[in-house]
C-alpha positions in Angstrom: 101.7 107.8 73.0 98.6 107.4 75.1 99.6 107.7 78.8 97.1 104.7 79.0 99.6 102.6 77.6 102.5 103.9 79.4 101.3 103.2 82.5 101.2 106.8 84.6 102.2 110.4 84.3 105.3 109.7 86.1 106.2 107.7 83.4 105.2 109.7 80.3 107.4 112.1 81.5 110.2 109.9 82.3 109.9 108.5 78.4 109.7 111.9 77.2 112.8 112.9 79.1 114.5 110.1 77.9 113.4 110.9 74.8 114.8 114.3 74.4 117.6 113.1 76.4 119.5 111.2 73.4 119.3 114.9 71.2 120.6 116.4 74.3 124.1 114.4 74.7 124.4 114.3 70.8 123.8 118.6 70.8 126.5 118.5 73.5 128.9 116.4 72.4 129.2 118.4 69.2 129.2 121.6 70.5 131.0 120.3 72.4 129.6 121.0 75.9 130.8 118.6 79.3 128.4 120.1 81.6 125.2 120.2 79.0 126.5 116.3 78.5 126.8 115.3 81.8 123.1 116.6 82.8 121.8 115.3 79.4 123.4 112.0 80.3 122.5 111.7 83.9 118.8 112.1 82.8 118.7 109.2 80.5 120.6 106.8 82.7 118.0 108.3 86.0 114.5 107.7 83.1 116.1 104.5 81.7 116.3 103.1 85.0 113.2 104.2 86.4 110.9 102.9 83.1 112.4 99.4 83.8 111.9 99.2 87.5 108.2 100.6 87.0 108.3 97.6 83.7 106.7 100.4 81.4 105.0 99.5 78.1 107.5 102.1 76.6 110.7 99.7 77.4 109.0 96.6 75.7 108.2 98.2 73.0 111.6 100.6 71.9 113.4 96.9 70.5 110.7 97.7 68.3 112.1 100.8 66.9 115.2 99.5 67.1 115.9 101.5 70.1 116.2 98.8 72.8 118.7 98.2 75.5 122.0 97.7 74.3 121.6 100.1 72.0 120.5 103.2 73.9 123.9 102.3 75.6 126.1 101.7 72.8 124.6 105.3 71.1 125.3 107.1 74.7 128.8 105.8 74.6 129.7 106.4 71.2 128.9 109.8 72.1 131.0 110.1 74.7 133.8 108.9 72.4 132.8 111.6 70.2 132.6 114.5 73.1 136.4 113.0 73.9 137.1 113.9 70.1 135.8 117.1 69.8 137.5 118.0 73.1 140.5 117.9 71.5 141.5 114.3 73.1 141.8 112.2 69.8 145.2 111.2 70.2 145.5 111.0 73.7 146.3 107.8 75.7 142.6 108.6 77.3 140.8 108.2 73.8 142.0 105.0 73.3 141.8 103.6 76.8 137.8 105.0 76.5 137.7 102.8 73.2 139.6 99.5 74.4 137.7 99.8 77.8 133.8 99.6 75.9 135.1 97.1 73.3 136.1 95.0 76.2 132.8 95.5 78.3 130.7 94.6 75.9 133.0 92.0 75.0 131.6 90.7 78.7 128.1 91.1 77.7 128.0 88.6 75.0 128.8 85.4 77.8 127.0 87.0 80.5 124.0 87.2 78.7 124.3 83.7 76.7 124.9 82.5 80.6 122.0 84.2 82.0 119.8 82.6 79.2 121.1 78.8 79.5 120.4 79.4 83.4 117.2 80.2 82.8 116.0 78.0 80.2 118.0 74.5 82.2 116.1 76.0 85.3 112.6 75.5 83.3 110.7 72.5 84.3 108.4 71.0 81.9 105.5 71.3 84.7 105.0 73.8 87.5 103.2 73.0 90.6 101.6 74.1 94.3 101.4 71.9 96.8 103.1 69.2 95.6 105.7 66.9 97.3 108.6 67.2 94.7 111.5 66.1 97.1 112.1 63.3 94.8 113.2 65.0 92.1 116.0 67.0 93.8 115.5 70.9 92.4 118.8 72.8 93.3 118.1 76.4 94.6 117.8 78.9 92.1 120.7 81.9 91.5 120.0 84.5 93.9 117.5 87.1 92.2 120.1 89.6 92.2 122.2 88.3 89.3 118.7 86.9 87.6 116.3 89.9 87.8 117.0 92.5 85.0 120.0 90.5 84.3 120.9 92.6 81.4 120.0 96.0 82.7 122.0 95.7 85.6 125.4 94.1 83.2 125.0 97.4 81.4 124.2 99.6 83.7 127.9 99.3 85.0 129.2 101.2 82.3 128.0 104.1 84.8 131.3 104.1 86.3 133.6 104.2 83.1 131.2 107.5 81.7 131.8 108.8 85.4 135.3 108.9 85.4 136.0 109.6 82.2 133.3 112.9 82.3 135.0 113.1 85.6 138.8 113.3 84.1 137.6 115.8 81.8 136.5 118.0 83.8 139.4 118.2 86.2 142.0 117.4 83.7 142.9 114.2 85.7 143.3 111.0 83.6 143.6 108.8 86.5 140.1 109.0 88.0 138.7 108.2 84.3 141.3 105.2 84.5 139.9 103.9 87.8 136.3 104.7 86.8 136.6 102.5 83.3 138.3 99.6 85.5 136.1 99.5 87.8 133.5 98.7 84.9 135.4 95.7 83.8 135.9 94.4 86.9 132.6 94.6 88.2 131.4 93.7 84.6 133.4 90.5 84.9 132.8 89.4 88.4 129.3 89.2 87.3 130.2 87.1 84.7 132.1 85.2 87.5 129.2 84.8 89.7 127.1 83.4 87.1 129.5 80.5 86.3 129.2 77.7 89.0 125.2 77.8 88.0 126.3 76.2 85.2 128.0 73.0 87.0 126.0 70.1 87.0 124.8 69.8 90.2 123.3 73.3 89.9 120.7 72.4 87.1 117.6 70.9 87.2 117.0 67.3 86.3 115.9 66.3 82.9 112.2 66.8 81.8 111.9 62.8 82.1 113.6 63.0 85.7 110.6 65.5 86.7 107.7 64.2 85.0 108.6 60.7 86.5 108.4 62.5 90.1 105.1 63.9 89.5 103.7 60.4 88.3 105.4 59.2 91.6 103.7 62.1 93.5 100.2 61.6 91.4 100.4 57.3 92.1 100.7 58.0 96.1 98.1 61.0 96.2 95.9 58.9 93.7 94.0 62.1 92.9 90.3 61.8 92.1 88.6 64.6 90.9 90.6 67.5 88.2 89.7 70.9 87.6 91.0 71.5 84.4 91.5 75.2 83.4 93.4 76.7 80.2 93.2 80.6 79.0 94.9 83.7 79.4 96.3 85.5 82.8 93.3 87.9 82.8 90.5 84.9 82.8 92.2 83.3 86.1 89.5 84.2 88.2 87.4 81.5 85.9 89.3 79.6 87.8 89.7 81.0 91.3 86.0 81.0 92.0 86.3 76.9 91.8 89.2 76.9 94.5 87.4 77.0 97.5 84.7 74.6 96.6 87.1 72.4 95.0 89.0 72.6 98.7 85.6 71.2 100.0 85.3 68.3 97.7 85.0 64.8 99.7 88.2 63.6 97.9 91.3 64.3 96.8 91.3 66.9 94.2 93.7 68.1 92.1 93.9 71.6 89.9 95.0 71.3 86.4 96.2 73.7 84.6 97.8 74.4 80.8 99.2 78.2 81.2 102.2 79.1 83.0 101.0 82.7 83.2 97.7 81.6 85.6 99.4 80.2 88.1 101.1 83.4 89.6 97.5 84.3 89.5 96.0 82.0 91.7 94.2 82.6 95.0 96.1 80.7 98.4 95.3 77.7 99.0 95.9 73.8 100.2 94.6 71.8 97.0 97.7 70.6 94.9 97.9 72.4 91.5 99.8 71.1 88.8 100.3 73.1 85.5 101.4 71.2 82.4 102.1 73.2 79.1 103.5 70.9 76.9 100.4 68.7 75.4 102.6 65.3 74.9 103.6 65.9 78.8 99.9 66.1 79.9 99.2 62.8 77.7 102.0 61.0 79.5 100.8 61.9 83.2 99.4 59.2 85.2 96.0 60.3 86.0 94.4 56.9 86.4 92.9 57.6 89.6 91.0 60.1 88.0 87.2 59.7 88.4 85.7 63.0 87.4 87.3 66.2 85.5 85.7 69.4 85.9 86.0 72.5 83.1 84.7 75.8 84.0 85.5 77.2 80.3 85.0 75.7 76.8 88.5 76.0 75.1 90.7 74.0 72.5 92.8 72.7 74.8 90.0 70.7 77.0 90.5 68.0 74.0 93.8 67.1 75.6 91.6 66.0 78.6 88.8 64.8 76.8 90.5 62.2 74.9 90.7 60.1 78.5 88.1 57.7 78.4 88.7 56.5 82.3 87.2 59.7 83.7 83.7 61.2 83.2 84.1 65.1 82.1 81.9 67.5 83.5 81.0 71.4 82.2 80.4 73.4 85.1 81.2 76.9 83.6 82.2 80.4 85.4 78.9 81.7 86.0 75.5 81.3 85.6 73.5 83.7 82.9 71.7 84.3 79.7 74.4 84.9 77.5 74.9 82.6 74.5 78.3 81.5 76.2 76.0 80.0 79.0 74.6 77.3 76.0 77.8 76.8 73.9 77.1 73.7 71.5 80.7 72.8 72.6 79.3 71.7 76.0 77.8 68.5 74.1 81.4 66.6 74.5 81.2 65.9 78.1 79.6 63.3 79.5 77.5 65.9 81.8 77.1 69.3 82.4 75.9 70.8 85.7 74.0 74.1 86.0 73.1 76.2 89.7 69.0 75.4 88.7 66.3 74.9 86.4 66.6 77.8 84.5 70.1 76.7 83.2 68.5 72.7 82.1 65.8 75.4 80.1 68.4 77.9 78.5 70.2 74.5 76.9 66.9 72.3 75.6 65.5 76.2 74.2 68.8 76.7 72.7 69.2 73.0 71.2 72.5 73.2 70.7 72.8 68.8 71.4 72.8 68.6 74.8 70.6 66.2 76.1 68.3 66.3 79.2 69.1 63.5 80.9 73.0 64.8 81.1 72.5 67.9 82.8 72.6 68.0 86.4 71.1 71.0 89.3 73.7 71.2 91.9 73.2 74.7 92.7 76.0 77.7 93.3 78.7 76.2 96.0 80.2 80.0 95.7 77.1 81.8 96.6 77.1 81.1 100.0 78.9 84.1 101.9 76.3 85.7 100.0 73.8 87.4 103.0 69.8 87.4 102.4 68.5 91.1 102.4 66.2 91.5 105.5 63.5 93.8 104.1 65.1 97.0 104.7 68.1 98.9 104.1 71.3 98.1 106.4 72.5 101.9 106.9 70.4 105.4 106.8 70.8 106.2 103.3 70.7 102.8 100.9 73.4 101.6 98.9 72.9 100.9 95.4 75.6 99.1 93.3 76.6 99.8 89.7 78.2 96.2 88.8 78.4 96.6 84.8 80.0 93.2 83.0 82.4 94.4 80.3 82.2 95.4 76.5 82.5 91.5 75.5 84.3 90.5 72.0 81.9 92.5 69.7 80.0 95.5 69.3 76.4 94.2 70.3 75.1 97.0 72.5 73.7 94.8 74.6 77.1 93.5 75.8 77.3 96.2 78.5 75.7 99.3 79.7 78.6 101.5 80.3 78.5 102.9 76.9 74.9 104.2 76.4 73.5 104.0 79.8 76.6 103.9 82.0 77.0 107.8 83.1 73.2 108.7 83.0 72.8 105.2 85.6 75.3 107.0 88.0 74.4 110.5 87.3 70.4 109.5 88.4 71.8 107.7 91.3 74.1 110.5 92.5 71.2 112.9 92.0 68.2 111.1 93.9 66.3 112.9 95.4 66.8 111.5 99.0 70.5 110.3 99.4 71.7 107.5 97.9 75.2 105.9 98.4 76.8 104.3 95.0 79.5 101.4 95.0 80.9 101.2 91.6 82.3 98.4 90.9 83.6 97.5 87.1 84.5 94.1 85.6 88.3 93.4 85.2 88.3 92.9 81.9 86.3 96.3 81.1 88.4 98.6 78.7 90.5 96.0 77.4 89.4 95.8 74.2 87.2 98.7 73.6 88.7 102.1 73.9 85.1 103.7 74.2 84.2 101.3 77.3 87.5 102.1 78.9 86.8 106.2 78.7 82.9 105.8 79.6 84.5 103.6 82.7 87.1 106.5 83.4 84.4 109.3 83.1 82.0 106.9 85.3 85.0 106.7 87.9 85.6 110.8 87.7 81.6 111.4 88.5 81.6 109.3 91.6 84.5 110.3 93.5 83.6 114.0 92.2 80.9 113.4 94.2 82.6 111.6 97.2 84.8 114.4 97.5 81.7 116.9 97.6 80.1 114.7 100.2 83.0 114.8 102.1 82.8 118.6 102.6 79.3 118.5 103.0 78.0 119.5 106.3 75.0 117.6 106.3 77.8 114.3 106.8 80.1 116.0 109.2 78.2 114.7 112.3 78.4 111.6 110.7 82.0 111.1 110.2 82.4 112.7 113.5 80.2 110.0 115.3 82.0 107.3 113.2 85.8 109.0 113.7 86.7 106.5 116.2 85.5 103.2 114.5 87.1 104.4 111.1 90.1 104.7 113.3 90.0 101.0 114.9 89.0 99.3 111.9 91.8 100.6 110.1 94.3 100.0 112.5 92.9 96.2 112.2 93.4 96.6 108.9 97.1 97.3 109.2 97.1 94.6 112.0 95.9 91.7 109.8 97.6 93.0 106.3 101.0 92.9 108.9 100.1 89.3 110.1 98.9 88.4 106.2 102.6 89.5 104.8 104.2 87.6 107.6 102.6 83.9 106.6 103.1 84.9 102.9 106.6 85.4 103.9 106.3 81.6 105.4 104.6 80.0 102.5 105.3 81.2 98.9 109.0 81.5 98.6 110.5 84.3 96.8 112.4 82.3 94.0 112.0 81.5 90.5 109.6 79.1 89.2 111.5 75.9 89.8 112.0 76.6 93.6 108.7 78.0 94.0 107.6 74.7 92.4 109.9 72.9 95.1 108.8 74.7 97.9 105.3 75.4 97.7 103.8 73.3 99.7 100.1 72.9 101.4 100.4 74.2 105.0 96.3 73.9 105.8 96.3 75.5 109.5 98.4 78.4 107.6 95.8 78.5 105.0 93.0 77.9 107.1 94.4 81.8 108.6 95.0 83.0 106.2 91.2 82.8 104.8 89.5 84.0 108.4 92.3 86.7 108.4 91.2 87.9 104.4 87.1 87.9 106.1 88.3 89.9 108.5 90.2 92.3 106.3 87.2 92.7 104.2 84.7 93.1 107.1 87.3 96.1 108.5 87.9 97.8 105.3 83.9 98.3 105.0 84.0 99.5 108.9 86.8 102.0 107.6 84.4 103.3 105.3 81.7 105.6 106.1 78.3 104.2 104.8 77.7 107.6 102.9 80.5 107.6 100.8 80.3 106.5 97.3 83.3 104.3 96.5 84.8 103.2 93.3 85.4 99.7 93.8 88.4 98.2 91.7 90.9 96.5 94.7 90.8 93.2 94.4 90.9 92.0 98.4 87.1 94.0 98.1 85.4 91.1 96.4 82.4 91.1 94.6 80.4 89.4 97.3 81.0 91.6 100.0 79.9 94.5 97.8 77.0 92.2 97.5 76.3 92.2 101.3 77.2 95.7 101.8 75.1 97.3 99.1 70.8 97.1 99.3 70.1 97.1 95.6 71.8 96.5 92.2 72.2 97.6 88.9 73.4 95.3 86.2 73.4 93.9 82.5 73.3 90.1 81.8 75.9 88.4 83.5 76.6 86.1 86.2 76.6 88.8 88.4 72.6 89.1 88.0 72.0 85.6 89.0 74.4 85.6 91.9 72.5 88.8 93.4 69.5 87.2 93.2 70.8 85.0 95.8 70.5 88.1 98.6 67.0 88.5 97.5 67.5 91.9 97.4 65.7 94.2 94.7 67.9 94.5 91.7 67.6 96.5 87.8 68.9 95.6 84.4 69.7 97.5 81.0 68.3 96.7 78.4 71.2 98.2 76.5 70.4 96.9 73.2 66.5 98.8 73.1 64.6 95.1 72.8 61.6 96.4 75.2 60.8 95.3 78.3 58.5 92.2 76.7 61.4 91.1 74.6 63.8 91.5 77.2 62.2 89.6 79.8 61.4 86.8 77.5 65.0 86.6 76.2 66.6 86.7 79.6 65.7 84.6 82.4 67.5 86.5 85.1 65.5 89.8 84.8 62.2 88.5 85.3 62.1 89.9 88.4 64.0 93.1 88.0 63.2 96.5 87.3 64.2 97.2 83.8 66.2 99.9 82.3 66.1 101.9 79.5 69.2 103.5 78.4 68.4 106.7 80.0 67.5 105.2 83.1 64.4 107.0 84.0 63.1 103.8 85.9 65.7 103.8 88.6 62.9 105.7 90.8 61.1 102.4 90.5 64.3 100.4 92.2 65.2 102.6 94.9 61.6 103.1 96.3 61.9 98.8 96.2 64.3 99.8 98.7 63.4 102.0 100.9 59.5 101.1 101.2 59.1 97.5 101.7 54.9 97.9 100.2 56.5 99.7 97.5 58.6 96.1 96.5 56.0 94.8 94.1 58.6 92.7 92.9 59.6 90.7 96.2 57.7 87.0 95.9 58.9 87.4 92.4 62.5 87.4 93.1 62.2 84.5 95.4 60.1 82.2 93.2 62.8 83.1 90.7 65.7 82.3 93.2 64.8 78.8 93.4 64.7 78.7 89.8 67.9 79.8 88.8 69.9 78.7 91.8 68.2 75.8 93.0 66.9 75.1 96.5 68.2 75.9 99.6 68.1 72.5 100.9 70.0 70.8 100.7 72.7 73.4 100.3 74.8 73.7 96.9 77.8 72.3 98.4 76.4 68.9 99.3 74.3 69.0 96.0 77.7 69.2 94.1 79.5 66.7 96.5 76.6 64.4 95.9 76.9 64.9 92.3 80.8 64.1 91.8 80.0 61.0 93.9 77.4 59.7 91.9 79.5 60.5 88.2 82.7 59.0 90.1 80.2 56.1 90.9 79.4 55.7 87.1 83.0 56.2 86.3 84.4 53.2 89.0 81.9 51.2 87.0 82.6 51.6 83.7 86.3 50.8 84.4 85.0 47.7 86.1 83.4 46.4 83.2 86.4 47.2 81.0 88.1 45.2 83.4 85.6 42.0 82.7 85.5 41.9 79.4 89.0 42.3 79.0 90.8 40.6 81.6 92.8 44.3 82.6 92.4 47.5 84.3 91.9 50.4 81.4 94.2 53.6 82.4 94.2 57.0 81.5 
């Protein structure tokens, strides 16, 4: 098994003890042994419970191989049964106590486990929210995580004190202690059991789906909600939808985050807008979304038609990023009634493309998300410049041009870390890089081993000594911020997000903005500290999350790419930047097929040219490309002024505008008010 896909070397070796454990107690029990079982044992039940709290891959998949939970336990106690036989204790009282004592105890598992499941499944509403009042519909607390968490890990886990006393017995030649250790499994075993039952009462359950759904339509007819971000796909796409949050938390309105995956919304960023996620299609159909003016999608997926069928609002396609990739002018965007692009560039890609979207239904509104973004000022920031390594990921298919970490990703990093006058890299890699391709994800790993090969070098380096010297003291206050504000940042978590399952989370989730409003400044300043902490001549590899993309942005002087959105947000610093041409098209080709590199230096896949981008940087005469980048700017991102976020303001009041006035006319002609 590839340690990849167990998770760490601590547990590959945990499964392979495990592994060789089982031979172990079956070796010793016919030998029989008590000491070579007991240690055999003791290993298994230590590995067993370690690959479950860790939640290794290895414990999902041994049901598989027919080697899951119950019956790793059942096979370690039938062993023990048979280590009592071969002792000699067959027709002793013991034998049979051993016997009647597991029978029983599992006996226990069979309800605990049916009672675990009905909790669970009654304490499953058929919507789960953020921010949403939902004292209407009366949600009972949930069972204390204790008897819910690993429910049936922990039930059979308390056979530990039956194989204790009964090993114990043995070994002393005491039949009382393995008569106290076998009923102190049952009774533990059944006050579990006991504890679970008054969850089961009535007045410990949810309310009925109807009950629920009828308290968010009360909830949704007070807060009248306006404009919906609708989002659907998989846990690893949620930041599709977390780069909308904070612009949608500066709409002039009252919006409202709609989501179809249970799985996204433990993956959502903080905030104050109400989000309300709705799996079941018929339920989403059956919400009361009249109030609805304007729905915006930042992806194209199936489940948009479930939105799409409501004629009362006007249904925008605003996308996850501006670029040049064909996903950038899907001939799915022609459903909506609009679709709104950062600039120019992105009304050109769809009318060159002529997929069916028309002209007059695309709207410029510019990039509301760009704007922490800071504008280079000519020169670099720190001694030595910084040059980021930002590739996008291997994509669905082979097409070489999808990234540039598998022909050009180790010689891009190997020229940088081998300039001729210092040059600090920031590597950061796309989250999704690796996931499908296994080449990608060992060209990412052997790009990660170069640069902190490096960083470690530099940090033994005398030339840098004075340096961190000089800095010692900073480093040492920002980090101690660090630890301040991460301190402070775990105390309002503690005070928002409760600690419960869904349903109560649902219940008591609710918008606190001045907490919020903290919690944002207090996230700046974490970020602004942890570059402090850093000195500017180390090379980092980039892959914790708090470090966001657009502070790498602002800390780095230059760029290197592929075709993504991260190109066409860059450009928004004005700062010099290069691009792979990863699939070998030439420079003429690959300028004409990709609007975002017009103004960068282009790379081959040996990257020979980077001596071109980092004398950009460090001589301002030498920046032939600098009036370029600007002119290009405007084009792809739209003006400054006015700025995006009034531009996109502007542009959900004039489609709400259109939207209020269709549902007027409907209203004429046929004497009543049309609803969603």
């Amino acid at each position: 098994m590839r340690l990849a896909r167990v998770g760490s070397g601590s547990e590959l070796a945990a499964a392979l003890l495990m592994a060789l454990g089982f031979p172990c107690i079956m070796l010793a029990a016919l030998l029989p042994s008590l000491w070579f079982f007991v240690g055999a044992a003791a290993v298994t039940y230590l590995a067993d419970q370690y690959l479950h709290r860790r939640g290794s891959y290895l414990i999902n998949r041994l049901s598989a191989i027919r080697a899951g939970l119950s019956i790793r336990f059942l096979v370690r106690q039938l062993l023990l049964i048979l280590l009592l036989a071969r002792m000699g204790y067959g027709e002793d009282t013991l034998f049979y106590a051993t016997i009647a004592c597991l029978l029983a105890f599992y006996a226990l598992q069979a309800p605990q486990s049916a009672i675990v499941t009905l909790i669970k499944h009654r304490r499953r509403l058929p919507v789960v929210t953020r921010n949403v009042d939902l004292e209407r519909v009366r949600i009972p607390d949930a069972p204390r995580p204790l008897l819910m968490n690993r429910a049936a890990e922990k039930a059979l886990h308390l056979d530990v004190f039956a194989m204790a006393g009964v090993l114990a017995a043995v070994g002393v030649g005491e039949a009382r202690i393995a008569y106290a250790g076998l009923a102190v499994t049952l009774v533990l075993a059944a006050c579990y059991l006991l504890a679970l039952l008054p969850y089961l009462r009535p007045k410990r359950q949810v309310p009925s789906d109807g009950k629920v759904l009828s308290g968010v339509n009360a909830w949704l007819r007070e807060y009248q909600p306006n404009v919906v971000l609708y989002f659907s796909g998989s846990k690893e796409s949620a930041y599709q939808v977390n780069m909308w949050l904070e612009t949608m938390a500066r709409i002039e309105g009252r919006p409202l985050i709609l989501l179809r995956e249970r799985v996204i919304v433990p993956q959502l960023a903080s905030g104050s807008v109400p989000v309300l996620c709705v799996p079941g299609g018929v339920h989403l159909m059956n919400l009361d979304l009249s109030s609805v003016r304007v729905a915006l999608y930042p992806a194209n997926v199936g489940k948009n038609i479930h939105l799409l069928r409501v004629p009362t609002m006007k249904h925008v396609f605003i996308g996850h990023g501006d670029s040049d990739k064909l996903a950038s002018v899907n001939p799915y965007s022609k459903v909506y009634d609009e679709v709104w692009t950062a600039g120019r560039a992105g009304r050109d890609r769809y009318a060159l493309a002529d997929v069916g979207v028309r002209d007059e239904d695309i709207v410029e509104v510019g990039r509301p998300q760009l704007a922490p973004i800071e504008s280079w000022s000519g020169a670099p920031r720190n001694p030595i410049p910084t040059v980021l390594y930002a590739p996008t990921w291997e994509g669905w298919d082979d097409n070489p041009g999808n990234t540039s970490l598998l022909l050009a990703g180790e010689n891009i990093v190997k020229r940088l870390l081998g300039a001729d006058q210092p040059v600090r890299v920031l590597y950061k890699p796309h989250p999704f890089t690796g996931t499908r391709s296994p080449k990608a994800k060992a060209a990412h790993q052997r790009i990660t081993a170069l640069i902190r090969k490096a960083a470690a070098e530099r940090a033994t380096d005398p030339r840098w000594a004075e340096q961190a010297a000089a800095l010692q003291s900073v480093r040492a206050d920002a980090q101690a911020e660090m630890a301040r504000i991460e301190a402070r940042l775990g105390e309002l978590s503690s005070g928002g997000r409760v600690a419960g399952d869904e349903s109560e989370q649902s219940r008591d989730s609710l918008a606190d903005p001045a907490r919020e409003a903290e919690i944002a400044r207090l996230k700046d300043e974490w970020n602004a500290a942890s570059w402090r902490a850093l000195g500017w001549w180390e090379h980092q590899v980039v892959t914790d999350a708090r470090m966001r993309l657009y502070d790498c942005f602002n800390e780095s002087d230059a760029m290197v790419s592929d075709i993504s959105s991260v190109v066409s947000d860059f450009i928004a610093s004005g700062k010099p930047y290069a691009v792979t041409d990863s699939a070998g098209l030439g420079e003429d080709e690959f300028r004409r097929q990709n609007t975002a590199v017009r103004a960068a230096v282009i790379l081959s896949n040996e990257a020979t040219e980077l001596d071109g981008l980092l004398a950009a940087v460090r001589e301002p005469a030498a920046d032939d490309l600098a009036a370029d980048r600007r002119e290009l700017k405007e084009y792809l991102l739209g003006p400054d002024e006015p700025t995006s976020i009034v531009q996109f303001n502007m542009a959900v009041d004039a489609l709400a505008a259109k939207s209020e006035a269709r549902a007027a006319r409907l209203a004429r002609d046929t004497g009543a008010p049309m609803r969603g």
